[in-house]
Structure formats: structure tokens, C-alpha cells
C-alpha positions in Angstrom: 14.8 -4.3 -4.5 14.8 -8.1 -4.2 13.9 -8.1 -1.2 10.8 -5.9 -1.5 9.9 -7.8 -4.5 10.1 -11.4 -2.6 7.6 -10.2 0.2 5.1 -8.3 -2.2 4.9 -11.4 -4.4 4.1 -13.6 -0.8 1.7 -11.1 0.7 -0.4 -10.6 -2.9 -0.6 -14.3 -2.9 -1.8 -14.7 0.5 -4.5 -11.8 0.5 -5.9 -13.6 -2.5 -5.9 -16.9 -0.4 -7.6 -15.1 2.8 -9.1 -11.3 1.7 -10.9 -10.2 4.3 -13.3 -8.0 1.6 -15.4 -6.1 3.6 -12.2 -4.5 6.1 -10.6 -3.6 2.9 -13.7 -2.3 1.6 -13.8 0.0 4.8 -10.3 0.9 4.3 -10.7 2.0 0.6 -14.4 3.8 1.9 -12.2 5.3 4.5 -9.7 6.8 2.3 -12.5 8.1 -0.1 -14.0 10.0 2.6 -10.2 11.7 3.6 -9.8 12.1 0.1 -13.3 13.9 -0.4 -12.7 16.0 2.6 -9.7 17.2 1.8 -10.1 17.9 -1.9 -13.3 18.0 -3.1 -15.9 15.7 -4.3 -14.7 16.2 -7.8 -12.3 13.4 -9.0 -11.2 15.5 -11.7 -9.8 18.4 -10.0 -8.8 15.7 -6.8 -5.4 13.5 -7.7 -6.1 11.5 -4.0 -9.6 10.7 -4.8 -8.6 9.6 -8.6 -6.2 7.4 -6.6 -8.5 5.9 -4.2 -11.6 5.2 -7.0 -9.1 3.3 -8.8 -8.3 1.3 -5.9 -11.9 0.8 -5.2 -12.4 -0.3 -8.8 -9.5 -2.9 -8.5 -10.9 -4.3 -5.7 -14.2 -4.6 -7.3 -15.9 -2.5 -4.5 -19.9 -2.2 -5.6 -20.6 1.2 -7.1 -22.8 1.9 -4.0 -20.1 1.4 -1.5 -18.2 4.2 -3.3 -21.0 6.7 -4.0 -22.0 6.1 -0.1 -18.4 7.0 0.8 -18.5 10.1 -1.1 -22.2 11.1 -0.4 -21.5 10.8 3.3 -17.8 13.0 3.0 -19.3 15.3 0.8 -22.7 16.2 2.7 -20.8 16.5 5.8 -22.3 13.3 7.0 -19.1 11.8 8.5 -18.2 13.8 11.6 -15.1 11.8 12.2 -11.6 13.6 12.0 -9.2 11.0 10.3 -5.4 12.2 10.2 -2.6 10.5 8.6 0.0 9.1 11.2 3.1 7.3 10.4 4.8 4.8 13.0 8.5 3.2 12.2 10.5 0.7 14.0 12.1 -2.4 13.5 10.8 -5.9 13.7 12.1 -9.5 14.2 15.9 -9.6 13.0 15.9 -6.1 12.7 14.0 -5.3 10.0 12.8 -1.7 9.3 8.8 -1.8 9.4 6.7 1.8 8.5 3.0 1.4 9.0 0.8 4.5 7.8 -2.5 4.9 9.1 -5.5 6.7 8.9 -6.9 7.4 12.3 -9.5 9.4 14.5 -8.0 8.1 18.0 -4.3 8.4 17.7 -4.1 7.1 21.2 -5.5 3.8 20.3 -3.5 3.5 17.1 -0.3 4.1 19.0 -1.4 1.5 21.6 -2.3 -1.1 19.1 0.2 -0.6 16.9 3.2 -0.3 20.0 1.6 -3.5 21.2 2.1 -5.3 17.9 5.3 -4.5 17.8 6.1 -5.9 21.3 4.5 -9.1 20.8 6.6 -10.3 17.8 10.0 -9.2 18.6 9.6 -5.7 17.8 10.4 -2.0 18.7 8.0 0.7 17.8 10.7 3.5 17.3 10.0 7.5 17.0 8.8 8.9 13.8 12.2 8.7 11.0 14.2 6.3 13.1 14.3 4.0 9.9 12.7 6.3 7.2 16.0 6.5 6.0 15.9 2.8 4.7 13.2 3.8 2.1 12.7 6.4 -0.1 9.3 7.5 -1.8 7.8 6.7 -5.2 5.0 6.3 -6.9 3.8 2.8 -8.1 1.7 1.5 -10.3 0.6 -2.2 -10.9 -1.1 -3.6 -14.1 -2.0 -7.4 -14.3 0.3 -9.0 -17.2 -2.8 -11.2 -18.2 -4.1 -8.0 -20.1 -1.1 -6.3 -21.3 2.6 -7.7 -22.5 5.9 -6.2 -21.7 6.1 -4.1 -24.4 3.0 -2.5 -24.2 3.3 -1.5 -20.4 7.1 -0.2 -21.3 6.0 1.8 -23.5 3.0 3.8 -21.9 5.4 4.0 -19.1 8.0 5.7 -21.0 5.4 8.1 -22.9 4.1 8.8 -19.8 7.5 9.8 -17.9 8.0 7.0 -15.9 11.4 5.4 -14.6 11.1 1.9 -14.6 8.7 -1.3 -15.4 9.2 -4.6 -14.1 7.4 -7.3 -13.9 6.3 -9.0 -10.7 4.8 -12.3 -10.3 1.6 -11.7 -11.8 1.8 -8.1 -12.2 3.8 -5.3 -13.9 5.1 -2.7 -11.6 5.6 0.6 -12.8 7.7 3.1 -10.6 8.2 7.2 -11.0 9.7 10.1 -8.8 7.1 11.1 -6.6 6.8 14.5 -7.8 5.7 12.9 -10.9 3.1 10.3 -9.6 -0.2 12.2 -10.3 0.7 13.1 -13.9 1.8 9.1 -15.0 -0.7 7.4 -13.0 -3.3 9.7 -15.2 -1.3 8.8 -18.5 -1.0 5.5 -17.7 -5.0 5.3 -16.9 -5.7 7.0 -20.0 -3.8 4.4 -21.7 -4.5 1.5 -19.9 -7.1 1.5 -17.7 -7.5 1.5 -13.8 -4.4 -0.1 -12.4 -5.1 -2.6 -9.4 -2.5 -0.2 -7.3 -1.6 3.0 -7.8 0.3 4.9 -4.7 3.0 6.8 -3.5 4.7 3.7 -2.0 7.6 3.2 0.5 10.8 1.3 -1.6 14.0 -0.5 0.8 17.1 1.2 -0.6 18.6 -1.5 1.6 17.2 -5.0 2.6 17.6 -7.4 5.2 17.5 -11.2 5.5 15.4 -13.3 7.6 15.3 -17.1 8.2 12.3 -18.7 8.0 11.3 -18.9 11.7 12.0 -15.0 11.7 10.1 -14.9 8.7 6.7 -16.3 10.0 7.2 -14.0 13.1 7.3 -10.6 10.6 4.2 -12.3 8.6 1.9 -12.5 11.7 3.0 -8.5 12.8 2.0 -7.9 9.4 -1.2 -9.7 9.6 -2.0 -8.2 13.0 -1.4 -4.3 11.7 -3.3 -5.0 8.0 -6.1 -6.6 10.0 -6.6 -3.1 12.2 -9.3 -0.9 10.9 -6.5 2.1 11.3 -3.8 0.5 9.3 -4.0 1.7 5.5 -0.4 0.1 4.4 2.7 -2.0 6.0 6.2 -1.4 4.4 9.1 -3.6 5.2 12.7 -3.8 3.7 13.0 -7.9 4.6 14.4 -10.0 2.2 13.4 -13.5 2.1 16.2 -16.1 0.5 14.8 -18.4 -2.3 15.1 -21.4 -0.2 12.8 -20.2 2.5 10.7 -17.9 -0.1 9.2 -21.5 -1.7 7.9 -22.0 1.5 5.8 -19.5 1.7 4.3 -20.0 -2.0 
């Protein structure tokens, strides 16, 4: 848990240094039009495309970015045939990376993504070879500049959440997965688009790194977030406070 908290904290404070807005803008677009496609224009009766809008809104992507997404899933515009593919393996040190993608070449992701791998001390592995390091949840995040504590603990709780805890800047709420669509809607309802709101890889175990290990698993990362393919990169590392100030 430490360990996945460390690295979230680093990487939220680095994509606000360096955001490349427009690739995640595509990202978010692209997961609009899978979400369209696959449920239905209707955001109402569509629990993925609630999902992605609210991403959208927290990353203050313009209104016409989002309609176009849609317009184009929903008229049948966008010929392209996403699917959802999952790679595992382990990086520097050993640590257990998943990377999910969204992807209309699944020989090019594989390539790009085996080749990331390679070049920082990694192993691209076969799909579950460290799934077993994780399990799945659902998680939430709410800035703490517009809510305290108590308020977020309780909405959680009313709306059947497990657990609340704050992160850097943010409080994170987690809940089974089976349970995901029905808080994150209670918790909207209550108080108001999170920035993130996902079924999420979480470490059941973690692993430390040094900090030349470290800055190797941060430039894998870099490379996969920067593909057009890659939608998220989970990691179970854990970074000791000595080396995490470094990184600050």
C-alpha cells in the first residue's frame, strides 16, 4: 500500500510538471469512442462512458473534444477496432509492471511495449505472470482543497465504499470492484466529478528500489504513458523515504 501510494504521489506531481495535454486528450477521446461503441451513446444507461466523461471533465478536456468523440463513435464515423490488451512483466529490480492498452494493431503494441521493456532492464512476461501481485478495485480521487476528511468519509461510507485515505493532494476512495459503478455514481451525486475514477490495479505486495533503479522504472514508465496505445501503467515498487524526496 505504501508503496503504491509513494509512486502515485511522484507520478501526479510530475504529470502536472510536464502534461503532455493533447496525448492525454486523445487517450480520454479514445476511451469515449470504446466506451460509446460498446455501450451506447447514452451516459445514463453506459457505466464506462459515465467513467470516461468524468475523466474528460477532470482533465478539463473542451466540451467539443468530447461531443466530437462521441459524434464520431456514435455515427459510425470511427472505423477503427480498438481492443483492450493487457501486458505484464517485471521491470528493473524485479518489480511487477501491468500496462493496459487500448489498441487497433496488437502487433505494434506488443512490439513497442516488449521493446520498452528490454531497454530498461525489463521482461515483458505472458499475460498473469505477475497479476497475482495486484488485485482489482475501484478508485476514486477527490481533491482535499474542496472537501475535508470527514465529508469524503462519510459519502464514502453512505455510498458503500471500503476505505478513504488521503494522498498527497487528493483523497482516495477504494471499493470492491463489483461495487465500483454503484459508489462512483453516489459519490458523483454527492460530490461531484472525481478527477479519477477507475477500476484500478492495487500491489498486495511491494518492492523496493534504490534510487538509480528508481529513475530506470520512471523512464519505462514515461516511455509506455507517452504511447498513443497505453491507457494506464501499474507498478507494485516501493520507493524508501530517503530516495522518495528526491524525486519531489
Amino acid at each position: 500500500m505504501a508503496g503504491h501510494s509513494q509512486f502515485k504521489n511522484i507520478m501526479y506531481r510530475k504529470g502536472a510538471q510536464d502534461a503532455k495535454r493533447a496525448k492525454a486528450f486523445a487517450k480520454i477521446a479514445r476511451e469515449i469512442i470504446v466506451s460509446v461503441k460498446s455501450g451506447g451513446a447514452e451516459a445514463s444507461s453506459n457505466p464506462r462512458l459515465r467513467a470516461a466523461l468524468a475523466s474528460a471533465r477532470a482533465a478539463n478536456m473542451p466540451k467539443d473534444n468530447i461531443d466530437r468523440a462521441i459524434k464520431k463513435a456514435a455515427g459510425g464515423d470511427d472505423l477503427s477496432n480498438y481492443e483492450e490488451v493487457r501486458y505484464e512483466g517485471y521491470g528493473v529490480a524485479g518489480v511487477a509492471v501491468i500496462v493496459e492498452t487500448l489498441t487497433d494493431n496488437r502487433n505494434r503494441t506488443a512490439s513497442e511495449v516488449r521493446s520498452t521493456f528490454s531497454k530498461n532492464g525489463g521482461n515483458l512476461g505472458e499475460t498473469g505472470s505477475v497479476g497475482f501481485c495486484f488485485e482489482r478495485l475501484g478508485i476514486l480521487h477527490f481533491e482535499d482543497s474542496k472537501f475535508n476528511f470527514d465529508q469524503v468519509f462519510e459519502a464514502a461510507v453512505n455510498a458503500g465504499a471500503d476505505n478513504v485515505e488521503p494522498i498527497d493532494n487528493l483523497f482516495e476512495v477504494s471499493c470492491p470492484m463489483d461495487a465500483f459503478a454503484a459508489v462512483r455514481d453516489s459519490l458523483i451525486e454527492t460530490l461531484g466529478d472525481p478527477l479519477e475514477a477507475k477500476i484500478m490495479w492495487r500491489p498486495l505486495n511491494t518492492t523496493v528500489v534504490n534510487e538509480d533503479q528508481a529513475k530506470t522504472l520512471f523512464k519505462m514508465i514515461d516511455t509506455l504513458e507517452d504511447s498513443d496505445d497505453v491507457q494506464n501503467v501499474y507498478t507494485n515498487v516501493e520507493i524508501p523515504e530517503d530516495i522518495l524526496k528526491n524525486f519531489s
